[in-house]
N, C-alpha and C positions, 0 to 999 in steps of 0.2 A: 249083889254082895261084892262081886269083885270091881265092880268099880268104885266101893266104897273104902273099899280096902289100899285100893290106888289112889283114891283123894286123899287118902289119911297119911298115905303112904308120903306123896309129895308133900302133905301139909309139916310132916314129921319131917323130911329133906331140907325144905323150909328155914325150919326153926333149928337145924342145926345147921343149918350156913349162917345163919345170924349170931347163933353163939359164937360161931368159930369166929365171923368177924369182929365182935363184942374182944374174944379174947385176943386177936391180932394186934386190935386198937391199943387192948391193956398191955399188951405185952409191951409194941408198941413206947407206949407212953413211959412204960415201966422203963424200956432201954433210957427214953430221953429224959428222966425224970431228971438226973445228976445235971444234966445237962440243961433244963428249960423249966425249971420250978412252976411257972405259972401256967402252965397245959393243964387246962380244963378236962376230965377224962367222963367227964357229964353230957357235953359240949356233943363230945363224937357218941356218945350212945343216944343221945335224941337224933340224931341224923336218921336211924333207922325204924323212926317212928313213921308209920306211913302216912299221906296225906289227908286219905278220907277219915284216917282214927282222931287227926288233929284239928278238922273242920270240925267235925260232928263233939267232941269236945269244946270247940269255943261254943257252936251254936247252945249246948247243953248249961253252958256258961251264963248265956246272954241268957235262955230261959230260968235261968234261978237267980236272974239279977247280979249278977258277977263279972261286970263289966272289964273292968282291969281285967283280970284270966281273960276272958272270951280274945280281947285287945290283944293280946300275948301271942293265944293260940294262931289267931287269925295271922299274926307277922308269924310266927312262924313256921308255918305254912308255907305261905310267900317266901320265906328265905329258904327252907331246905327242899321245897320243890315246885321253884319257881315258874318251872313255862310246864306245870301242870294243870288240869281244868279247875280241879280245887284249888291254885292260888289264884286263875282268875278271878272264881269267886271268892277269894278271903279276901282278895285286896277291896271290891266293893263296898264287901261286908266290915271291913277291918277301919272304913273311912268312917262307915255309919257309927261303930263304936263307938269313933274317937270324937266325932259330934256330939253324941250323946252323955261323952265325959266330959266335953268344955273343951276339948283337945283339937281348936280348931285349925291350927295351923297345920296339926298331924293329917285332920278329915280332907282338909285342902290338898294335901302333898297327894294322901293314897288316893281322893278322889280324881285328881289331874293326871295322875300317870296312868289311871283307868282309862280314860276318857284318849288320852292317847296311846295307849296299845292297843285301844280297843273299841275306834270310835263307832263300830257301825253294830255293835253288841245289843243284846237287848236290854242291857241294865247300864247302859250307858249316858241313857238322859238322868237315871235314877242318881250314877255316879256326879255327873254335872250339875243337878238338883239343890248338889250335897255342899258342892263348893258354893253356889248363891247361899244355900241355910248357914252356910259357916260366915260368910263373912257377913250375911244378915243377921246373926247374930250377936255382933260384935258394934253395930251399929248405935255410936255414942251419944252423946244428950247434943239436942245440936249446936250449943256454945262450944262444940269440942271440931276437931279436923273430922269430915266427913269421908274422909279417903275409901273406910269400910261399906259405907252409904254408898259410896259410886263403883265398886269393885261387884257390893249384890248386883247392883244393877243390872251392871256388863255383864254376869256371869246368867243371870238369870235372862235374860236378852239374849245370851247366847244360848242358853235352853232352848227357848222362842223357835228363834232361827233356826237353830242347827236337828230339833226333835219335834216340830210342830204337832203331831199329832198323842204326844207325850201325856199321859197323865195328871204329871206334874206343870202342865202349862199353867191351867185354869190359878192354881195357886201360886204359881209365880207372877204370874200379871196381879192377883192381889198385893205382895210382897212388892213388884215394883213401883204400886201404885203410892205405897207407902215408904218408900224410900225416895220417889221424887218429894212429894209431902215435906221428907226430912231435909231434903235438897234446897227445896224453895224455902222451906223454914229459916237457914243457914243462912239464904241470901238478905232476907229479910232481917236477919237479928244485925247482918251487917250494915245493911242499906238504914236500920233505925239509926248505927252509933255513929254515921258521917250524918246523918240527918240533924240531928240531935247538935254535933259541934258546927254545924252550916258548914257542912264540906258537900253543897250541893253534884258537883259532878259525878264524888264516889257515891252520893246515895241515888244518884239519878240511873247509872249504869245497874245497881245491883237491883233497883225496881224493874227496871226495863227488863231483866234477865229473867226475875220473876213470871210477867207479863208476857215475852216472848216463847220462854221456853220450859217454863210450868205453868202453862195457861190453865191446865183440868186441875189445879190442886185447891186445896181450903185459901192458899194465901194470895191467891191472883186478886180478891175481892179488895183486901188490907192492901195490896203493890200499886193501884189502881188509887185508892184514895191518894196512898203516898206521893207516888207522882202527880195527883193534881196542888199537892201542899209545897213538892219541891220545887215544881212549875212555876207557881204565883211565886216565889221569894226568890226566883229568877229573873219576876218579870217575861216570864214564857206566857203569856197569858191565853195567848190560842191553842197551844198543846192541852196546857191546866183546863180549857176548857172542853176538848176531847177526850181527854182522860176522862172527868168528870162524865159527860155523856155515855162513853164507853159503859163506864160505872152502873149509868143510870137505867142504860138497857137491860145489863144484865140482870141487876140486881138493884129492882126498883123499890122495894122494900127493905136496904140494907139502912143501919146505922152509920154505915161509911158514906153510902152515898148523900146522906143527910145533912150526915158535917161537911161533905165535899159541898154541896149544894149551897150551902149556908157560908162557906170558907168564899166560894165567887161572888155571892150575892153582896159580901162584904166590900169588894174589891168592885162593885157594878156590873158585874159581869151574869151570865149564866152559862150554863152546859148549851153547847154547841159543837157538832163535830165535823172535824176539818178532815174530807174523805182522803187529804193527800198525806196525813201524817201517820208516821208511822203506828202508833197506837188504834188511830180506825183500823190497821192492817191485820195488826194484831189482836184486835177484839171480834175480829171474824173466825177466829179458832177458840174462842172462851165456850166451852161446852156446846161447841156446835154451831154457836151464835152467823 
């Protein structure tokens, strides 16, 4: 009993030092009111909300779907008690939010400063996770700048690297399998538009890119025809004819390789591959090959 009496007692100590400061604050304001019209007297009475009252309210947030609040709670958190254990976690928590609103530039900003105060954390691949989902999210039709495309990448590669044993890997190597995809896509819608006006060089370069360095994706099978059709109207006839071959290994049942096939036969030629060109080099990493 008596030391319930002394819990109550400091509890009551407590809440009359907070009054007393609540009133110093208004008095306070009250002096400067004449003087600074725009003092927020709200401003300083949330100051003395304590942290874990303001976590456990956004979390309360997020679980009734109240995203904007939880967003709120979470920064401020972070701002009135900043190098406490609850702002480490609101700022995680605060990036997740702002993913989940579309607020990707915001999920980026809290997730990176996580990830740097705090890189050896245990939510810290979770926070780096966050910045690949942001900017994989934003990843645009691929006639558009792919800048978004190459940032998941990096960010998700830096997952990889920096948290390998991370939960989050397995689905990131999905994700960047899909953003090279969008990558090599890219090259290829440009390698068709110099094709197309016979600007052989520019389409030969963005095939080759394809080929070399999205060998695992959907579009190596299409960059591979390409270059055997830029080849012949270069007169390249012996690459045109490794290309082809390459082709024909891989994918001996393609429709590309069909038309490739039929494109040399025109021309008297067939698939034949020349071990010293660049393309045999590069068909040694087409899925294994």
């Amino acid at each position: 009993m008596a030391m319930l009496i002394v819990g109550t007692a400091a509890r009551t100590g407590r809440m009359v030092l907070q009054l007393a400061s609540v009133a110093v604050c208004a008095g306070l304001l009250g002096a400067c009111a004449g003087k600074d019209k725009g003092v927020d007297l709200q401003a300083y009475v949330d100051t003395i909300e304590p942290a874990d009252v303001l976590y456990n309210q956004a979390l309360a947030n997020m679980e009734q779907g109240r995203l904007r609040e939880a967003a709120k709670k979470f920064e401020a958190v972070d701002r009135q008690h900043p190098y406490s254990e609850y702002a480490r976690k609101a700022n995680v928590m605060g990036a997740f939010t702002s993913y989940k609103l579309g607020n990707f530039d915001d999920a980026i900003q809290a997730a990176r400063r996580f990830v740097n105060l705090y890189p050896t954390d245990e939510d810290a691949a979770y926070a780096q996770y966050i910045i690949g989902l942001s900017y994989y999210a934003q990843i645009p039709e691929v006639t558009r700048d792919q800048r978004d495309t190459k940032l998941a990448l990096q960010n998700f590669n830096e997952l990889i690297e920096r948290y390998p044993d991370s939960i989050y890997v397995e689905d990131a190597r999905t994700k960047m399998r899909a953003a090279r995809d969008q990558l090599a896509g890219k090259e290829m819608q440009i390698g068709r538009y110099y094709l197309e006006r016979r600007e052989y060089p520019g389409a030969l370069n963005r095939f080759r890119t394809v080929v070399q360095d999205y060998a695992n994706t959907r579009h190596v099978e299409e960059a591979l025809a390409r270059l055997v059709e830029t080849y012949m109207a270069m007169g390249l006839v012996s690459e045109a004819q490794t290309a082809a071959a390459v082709l024909g290994h891989n994918f001996p049942d393609s429709q590309w390789y069909s038309d490739s096939y039929a494109l040399l036969q025109s021309g008297g030629v067939q698939p034949r591959e020349n071990k010293g060109s660049w393309i045999s080099r590069a068909g040694r990493g087409i899925f294994g090959s």
